[in-house]
C-alpha positions, -999 to 999 in steps of 0.1 A, spaced: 283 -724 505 256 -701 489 220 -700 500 199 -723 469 176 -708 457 138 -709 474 109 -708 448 91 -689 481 123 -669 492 120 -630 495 145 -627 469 130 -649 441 97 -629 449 110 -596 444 129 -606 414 98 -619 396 84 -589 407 54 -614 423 39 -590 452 52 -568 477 80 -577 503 98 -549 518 80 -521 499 79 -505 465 110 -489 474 129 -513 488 117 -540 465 131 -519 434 163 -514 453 170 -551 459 161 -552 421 186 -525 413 215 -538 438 212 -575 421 242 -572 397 267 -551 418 269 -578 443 302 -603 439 293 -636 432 309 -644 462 288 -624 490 259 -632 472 249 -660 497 253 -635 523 234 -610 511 204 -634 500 206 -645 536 205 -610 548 173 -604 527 159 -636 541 165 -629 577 157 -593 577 131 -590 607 94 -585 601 66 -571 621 30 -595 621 19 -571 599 44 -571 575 61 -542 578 103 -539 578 115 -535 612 144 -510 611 138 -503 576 164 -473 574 191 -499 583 182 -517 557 179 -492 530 214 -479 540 226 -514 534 210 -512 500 226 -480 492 258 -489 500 256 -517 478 243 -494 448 272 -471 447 296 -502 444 312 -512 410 289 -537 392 307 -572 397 319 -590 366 312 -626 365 341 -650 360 330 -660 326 326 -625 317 361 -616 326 375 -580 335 381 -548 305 417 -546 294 429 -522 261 433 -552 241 399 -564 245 385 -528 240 403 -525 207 385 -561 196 352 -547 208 356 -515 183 368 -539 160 338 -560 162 310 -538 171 323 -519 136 316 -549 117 280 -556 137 266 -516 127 277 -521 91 246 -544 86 228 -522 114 235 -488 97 220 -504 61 191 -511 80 188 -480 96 194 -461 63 167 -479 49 141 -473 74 148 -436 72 149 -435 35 115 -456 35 96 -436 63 114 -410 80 135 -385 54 124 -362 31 117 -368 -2 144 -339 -15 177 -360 11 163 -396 -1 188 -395 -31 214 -379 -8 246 -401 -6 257 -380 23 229 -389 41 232 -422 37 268 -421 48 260 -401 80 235 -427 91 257 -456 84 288 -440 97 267 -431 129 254 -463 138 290 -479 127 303 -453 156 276 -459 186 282 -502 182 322 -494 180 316 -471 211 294 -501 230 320 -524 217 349 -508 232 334 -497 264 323 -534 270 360 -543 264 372 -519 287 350 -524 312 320 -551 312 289 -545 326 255 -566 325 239 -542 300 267 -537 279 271 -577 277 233 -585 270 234 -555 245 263 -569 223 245 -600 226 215 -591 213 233 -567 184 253 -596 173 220 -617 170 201 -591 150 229 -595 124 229 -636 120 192 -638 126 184 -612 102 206 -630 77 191 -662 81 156 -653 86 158 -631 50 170 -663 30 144 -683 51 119 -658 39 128 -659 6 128 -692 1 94 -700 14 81 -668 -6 96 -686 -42 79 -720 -30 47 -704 -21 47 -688 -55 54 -719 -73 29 -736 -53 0 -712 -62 19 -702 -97 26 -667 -95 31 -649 -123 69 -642 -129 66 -625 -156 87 -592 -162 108 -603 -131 81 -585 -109 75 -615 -83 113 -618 -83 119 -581 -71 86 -586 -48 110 -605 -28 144 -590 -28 128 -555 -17 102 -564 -1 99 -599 18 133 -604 21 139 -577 40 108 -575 65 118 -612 71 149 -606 76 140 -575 103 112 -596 120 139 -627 121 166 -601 137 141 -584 158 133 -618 176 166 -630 177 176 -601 198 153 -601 220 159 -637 226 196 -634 229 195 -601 249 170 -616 275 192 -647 278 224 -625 282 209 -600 306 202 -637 328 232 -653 318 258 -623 334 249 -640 368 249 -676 364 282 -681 371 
């Protein structure tokens, strides 16, 4: 049966970051290590961390012994969880499939950031520009798409996680925006004259709500993903 969890253990104190227990070095390695151990030997290994011998003053006895256990640990494959499941070629070819339709929303954004603040004035009426920008972020979330397939890991999980929540959070958050923006102006009756307020927020609110929304979402759902790879 695994080790439960101590709100005072060495290992909830060094993965809270919450003051010093083996050493700066050590302490990151532990850090490092976390998701490359298998769920099952991760009692043991907590218990190892708890039982490591200290001197009164703190310092790790043997401390080479115990770096070389860390080490050995850090070159091993990261473990998949068993509600992650392992890579295969089908699920690789779903992950392109996906993580295509995920950068097409992406790559408009990113196309009009760079048109907005980034690109020239003489390639902001460039349609190959635009294409290259789309087609490249299309290309990188395929790429993370399939190598998650292929072969999970914790980043690669909370990333697609996160990606996926830009997109529906982005989407909801511009409509949310929008709506309170048309009830605000009603409320204070804005002029609407000339269809002015109207493009005010299709260009403008709409999409800064809808990038704020995203930008939160993803953070969210990244965060909870990153935590989420080893609850299981």
């Amino acid at each position: 049966m695994e080790k439960q969890n101590n709100p005072e253990s060495r290992y909830d104190r060094i993965m809270r970051g919450q003051g010093r227990v083996f050493g700066p070095t050590l302490d990151a390695m532990v850090r490092d290590v976390d998701a490359r151990v298998p769920p099952e030997a991760s009692g043991a290994h907590r218990e190892i961390l708890e039982s490591w011998p200290m001197a009164p003053d703190g310092q790790v006895i043997d401390a080479e012994a115990l770096f070389d256990h860390l080490s050995a640990l850090r070159v091993a494959p990261e473990a998949v969880p068993p509600h992650v499941g392992g890579g295969s070629s089908a699920k690789a070819a779903a992950g392109v499939i996906l993580g295509a339709l995920v950068g097409v929303p992406l790559g408009s954004l990113a196309y009009f950031i760079a048109h907005a603040a980034l690109l020239p004035y003489a390639m902001r009426g460039s349609d190959a520009v635009m294409w290259f920008i789309i087609a490249s972020v299309i290309g990188v979330c395929g790429a993370v798409g399939a190598r998650q397939g292929w072969q999970p890991s914790r980043l690669g999980y909370a990333l697609a996680r996160a990606m996926l929540a830009f997109v529906l959070g982005a989407v909801v958050s511009a409509f949310v925006a929008a709506f309170v923006a048309d009830a605000l102006g009603s409320l204070f009756q804005v002029s609407r004259m000339e269809g002015a307020f109207a493009m005010g927020i299709v260009f403008t609110i709409m999409p800064a709500g809808g990038f704020l929304g995203g930008l939160l979402c993803a953070i969210w759902a990244g965060r909870h993903g990153w935590r989420r790879w080893r609850s299981s």
